[in-house]
N, C-alpha and C positions, 0 to 999 in steps of 0.2 A: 421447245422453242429453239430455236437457230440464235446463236451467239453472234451478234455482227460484228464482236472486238476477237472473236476467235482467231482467227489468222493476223490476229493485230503487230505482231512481234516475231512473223514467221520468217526467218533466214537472219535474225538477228545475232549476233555473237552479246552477250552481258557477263564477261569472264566471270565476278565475282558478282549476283545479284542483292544480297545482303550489303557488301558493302553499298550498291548502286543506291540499294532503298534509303539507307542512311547521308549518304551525300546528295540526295533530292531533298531529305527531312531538312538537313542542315541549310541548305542555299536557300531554301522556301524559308524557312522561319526569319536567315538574315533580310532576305528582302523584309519581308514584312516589319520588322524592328526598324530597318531600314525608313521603308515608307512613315510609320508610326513617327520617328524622330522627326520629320519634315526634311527629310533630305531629298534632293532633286534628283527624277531619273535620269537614267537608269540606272534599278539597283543593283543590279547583276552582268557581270561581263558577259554570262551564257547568254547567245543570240536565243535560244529556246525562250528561256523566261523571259526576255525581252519581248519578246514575239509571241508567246501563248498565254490564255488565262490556265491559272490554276486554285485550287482553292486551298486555302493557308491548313499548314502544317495538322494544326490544335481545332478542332471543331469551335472549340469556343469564341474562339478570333474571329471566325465569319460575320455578318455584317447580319444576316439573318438570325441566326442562333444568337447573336446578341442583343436584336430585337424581341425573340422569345421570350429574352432574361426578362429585359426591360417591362415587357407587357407583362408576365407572371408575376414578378413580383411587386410591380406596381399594385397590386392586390391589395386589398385587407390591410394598406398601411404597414407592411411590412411584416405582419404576421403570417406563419405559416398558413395556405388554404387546407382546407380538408382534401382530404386525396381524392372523393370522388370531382368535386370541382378544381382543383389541380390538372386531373386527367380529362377533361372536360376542356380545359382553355390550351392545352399542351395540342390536343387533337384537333382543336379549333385553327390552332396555332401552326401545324405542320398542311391541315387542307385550305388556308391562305399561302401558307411559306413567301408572304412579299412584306419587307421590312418597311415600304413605303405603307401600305395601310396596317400593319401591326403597330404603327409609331404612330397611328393616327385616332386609335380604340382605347377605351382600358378594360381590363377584367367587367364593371361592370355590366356593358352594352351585353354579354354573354345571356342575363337576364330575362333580357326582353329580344326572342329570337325575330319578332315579325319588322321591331324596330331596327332592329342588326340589318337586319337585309335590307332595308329599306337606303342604312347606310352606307351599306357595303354598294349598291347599285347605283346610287346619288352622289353619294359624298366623297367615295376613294376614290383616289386616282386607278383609274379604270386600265386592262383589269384588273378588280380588284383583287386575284390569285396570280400565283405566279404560273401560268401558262406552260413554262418549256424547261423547268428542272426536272421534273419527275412526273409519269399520268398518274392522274387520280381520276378512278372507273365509278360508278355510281355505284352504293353502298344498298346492299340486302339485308332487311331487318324486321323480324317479323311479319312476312307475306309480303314487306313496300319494300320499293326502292326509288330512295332518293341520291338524286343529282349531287355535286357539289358543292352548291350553296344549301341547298336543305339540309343537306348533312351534316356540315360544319357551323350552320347558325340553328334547327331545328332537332335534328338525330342525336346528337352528343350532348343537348341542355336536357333531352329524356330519357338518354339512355347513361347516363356517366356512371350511376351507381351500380347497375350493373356491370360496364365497365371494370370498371374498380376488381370488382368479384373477380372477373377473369382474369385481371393480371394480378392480384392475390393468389388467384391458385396457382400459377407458375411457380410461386418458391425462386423469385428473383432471376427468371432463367428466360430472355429477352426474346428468343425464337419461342418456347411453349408458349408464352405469353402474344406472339406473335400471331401462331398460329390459332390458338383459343379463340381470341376474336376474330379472324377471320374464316372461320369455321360457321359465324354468323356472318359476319357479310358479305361474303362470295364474291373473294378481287380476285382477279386473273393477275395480277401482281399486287403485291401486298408493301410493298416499300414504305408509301404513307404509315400504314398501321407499323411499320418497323420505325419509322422516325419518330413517330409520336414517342409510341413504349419504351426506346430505350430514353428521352429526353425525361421520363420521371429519374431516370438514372442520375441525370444534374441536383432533382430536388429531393428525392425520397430514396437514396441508395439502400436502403431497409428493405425496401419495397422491388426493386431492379437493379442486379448485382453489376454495377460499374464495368465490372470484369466478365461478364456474360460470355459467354460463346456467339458468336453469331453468323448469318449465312454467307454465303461468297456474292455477292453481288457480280453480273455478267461485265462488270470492266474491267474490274478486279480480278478475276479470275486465272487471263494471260501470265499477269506477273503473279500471281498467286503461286502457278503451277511451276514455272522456274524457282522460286524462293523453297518450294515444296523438295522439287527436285535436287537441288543444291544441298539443300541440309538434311536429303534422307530422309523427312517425313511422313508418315501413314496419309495424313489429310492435311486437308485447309488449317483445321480446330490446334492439331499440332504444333503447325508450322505458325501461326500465331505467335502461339505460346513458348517457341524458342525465337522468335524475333523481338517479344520481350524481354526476356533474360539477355541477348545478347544486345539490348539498347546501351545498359552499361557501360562496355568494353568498346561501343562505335560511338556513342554520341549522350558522353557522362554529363555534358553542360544543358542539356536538353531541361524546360523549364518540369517536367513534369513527364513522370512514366506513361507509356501507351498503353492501354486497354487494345483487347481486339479488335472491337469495330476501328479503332484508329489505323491498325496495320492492314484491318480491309481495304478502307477509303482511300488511304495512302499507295496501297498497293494501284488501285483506281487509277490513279495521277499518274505514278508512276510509268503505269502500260502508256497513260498518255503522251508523257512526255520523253517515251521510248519511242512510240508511234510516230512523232515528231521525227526524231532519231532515226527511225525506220522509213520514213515516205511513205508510211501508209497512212496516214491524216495530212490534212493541211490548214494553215494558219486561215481561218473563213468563217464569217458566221461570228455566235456569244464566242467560240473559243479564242477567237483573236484580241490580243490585251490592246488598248488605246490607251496611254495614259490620261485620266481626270474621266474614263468615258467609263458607265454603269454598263454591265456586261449585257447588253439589250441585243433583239434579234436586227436586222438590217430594215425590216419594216415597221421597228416602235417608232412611236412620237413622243415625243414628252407633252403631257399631259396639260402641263401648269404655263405650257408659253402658250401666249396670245398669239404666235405667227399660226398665219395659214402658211404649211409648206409644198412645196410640189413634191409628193413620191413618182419613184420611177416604175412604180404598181400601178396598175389602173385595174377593177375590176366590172365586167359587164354581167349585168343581172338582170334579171327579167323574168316576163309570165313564157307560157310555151307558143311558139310558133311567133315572138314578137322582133323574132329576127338577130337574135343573140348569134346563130350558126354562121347566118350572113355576113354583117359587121367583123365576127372575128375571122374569116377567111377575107375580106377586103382589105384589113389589117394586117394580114400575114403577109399580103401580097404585094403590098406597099412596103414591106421590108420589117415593121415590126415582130419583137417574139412573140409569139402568141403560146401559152398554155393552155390546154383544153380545161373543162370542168373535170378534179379529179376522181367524180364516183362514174360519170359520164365514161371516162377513159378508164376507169378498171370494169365496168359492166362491156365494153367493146373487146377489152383483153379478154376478160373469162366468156364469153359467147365464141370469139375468134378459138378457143381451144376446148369445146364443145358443151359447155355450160351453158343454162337458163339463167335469166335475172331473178327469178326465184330460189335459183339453189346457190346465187352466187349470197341474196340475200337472206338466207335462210333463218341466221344467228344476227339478228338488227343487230345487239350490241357490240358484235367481234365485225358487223361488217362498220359501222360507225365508226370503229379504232383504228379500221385500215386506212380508212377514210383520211381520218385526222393525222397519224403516222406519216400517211402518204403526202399530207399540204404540207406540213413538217418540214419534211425532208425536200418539199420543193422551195418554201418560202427559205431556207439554210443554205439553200444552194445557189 
């Protein structure tokens, strides 16, 4: 797969990247102490953090992972759950990822999967996942494969104890663990199953070693391979693990040691907000900070107001031959944008460069993802 953060930081000078990593850690955490105090923006004289989201320092501080807390241990009264149902409401919990309907459930709705859905469809604020942090691909398990809401309200309340088993056999080690279950359920990206597994690491570090190893992630990777280069290390797994030892001697007031995944995800931010730095991103879209505004795409509504509003989307839909072709060239021509249909417009590109619509569709599911990838990246833009 083609890394689209690859050249994310290409002709950039970052004399000392270590230090850079630790003076993003530091500014990022003040805001945030910042904000927390109720102090008025802006928190930062940097025009970047004024101007970009970013997401805070400590995994814990996010707004989601802190809804995670909330729902998990709202459990049982405060008593520990058993780990197969632990890992069961964690992976529940990562294929929602939206802290608007996790604040909305408790542990027990997990119970009763056909009533869950029934909530999750009616009663959240719609969607009720979070759509545009991470894809989640439908789940292979035993001959089926389910969507994800079957998998998150039905696959996980029947398969958790299994579950269990496979991340027991890792021996605390977050990528074998990683990989073991998805070795059943056949994701062409596996990230979900990576968020879930390491998040027992909050509640059962017995069970998934805090301190784990874990993969480079494609955002990460840019400023990965400068922090690599810089300090003369073999790999990624390395370069980690002297970016820990050296947190001491850059940044001793920091509330709590990094683990890996943190100098991943940090690493993540970082390329971004070098990106910034660099004019190869721009301020548009969830990445542009609004202060008091939820990092929503340009086309969310809010759910819970009573206005009708006018969007500046209009979309035409129809059976075939009902004049959808017509209308949107009369539209063009009166000076409106018009975008085509985008499976419309990638089945015209791959015939235009000698492809069938059969061999363009050949893998429904990879061709559905381009699909999706592609409105994406239209509706962000």
């Amino acid at each position: 797969m083609t890394n689209p953060y690859a050249d994310a930081l290409d002709g950039l000078t970052i004399e000392d990247p270590v230090r850079a990593f630790f003076d993003f850690c530091r500014e990022r955490e003040s805001i945030r102490a910042a904000r927390e105090r109720g102090e008025a923006a802006p928190w930062s004289t940097d025009s970047i953090f004024q101007r970009g989201r970013f997401l805070n320092v400590f995994r814990e501080d996010d707004r989601g992972t802190r809804a995670l807390f909330r729902f998990v241990e709202g459990a049982n009264d405060g008593v520990e759950l058993p780990l197969a149902e632990l890992i069961q409401a964690l992976f529940f919990a990562r294929w929602c990822n939206r802290q608007s309907t996790l604040d909305t459930l408790n542990f027990a709705q997990l119970s009763d999967p056909p009533r869950l859905q029934q909530t999750l469809l009616t009663a959240a604020e719609q969607p009720w996942c979070n759509v545009t942090a991470y894809p989640v691909e439908p789940v292979h398990w035993e001959g089926h494969s389910y969507g994800r809401l079957e998998a998150a309200t039905t696959l996980f309340a029947a398969s958790k104890e299994r579950l269990a088993e496979l991340i027991l056999s890792a021996d605390g080690d977050v990528v074998r663990a990683t990989a073991a279950i998805n070795e059943r359920f056949q994701m062409n990206n596996d990230f979900p199953i990576f968020m879930a597994v390491m998040d027992v690491a909050w509640f059962r570090p017995d069970v998934i070693d805090p301190a784990s190893s874990v993969p480079t992630g494609i955002g990460a990777e840019p400023f990965l391979d400068r922090l690599q280069r810089h300090l003369g290390c073999a790999d990624h797994h390395e370069t980690c693990a002297q970016m820990i030892g050296l947190q001491p001697s850059y940044w001793p007031e920091a509330k709590r040691g990094l683990h890996p995944i943190d100098v991943e995800y940090l690493s993540c931010e970082c390329r971004k907000y070098y990106s910034y730095v660099n004019g190869t991103k721009a301020f548009e879209g969830k990445n542009r900070f609004e202060t008091g505004r939820s990092p929503r795409l340009p086309f969310d509504v809010d759910a819970a107001s009573p206005e009708r509003r006018q969007t500046h989307i209009c979309v035409i839909a129809g059976g075939p031959c009902s004049g959808k072709t017509t209308l949107s060239q009369a539209l063009r021509e009166r000076g409106y944008h018009v975008e085509p249909e985008t499976a419309e417009r990638l089945l015209q590109a791959g015939i235009a460069d000698g492809l069938t619509a059969a061999e363009l569709r050949a893998d429904p599911i990879q061709w559905q993802r381009k699909v999706l990838s592609e409105d994406h990246q239209l509706f962000e833009s």
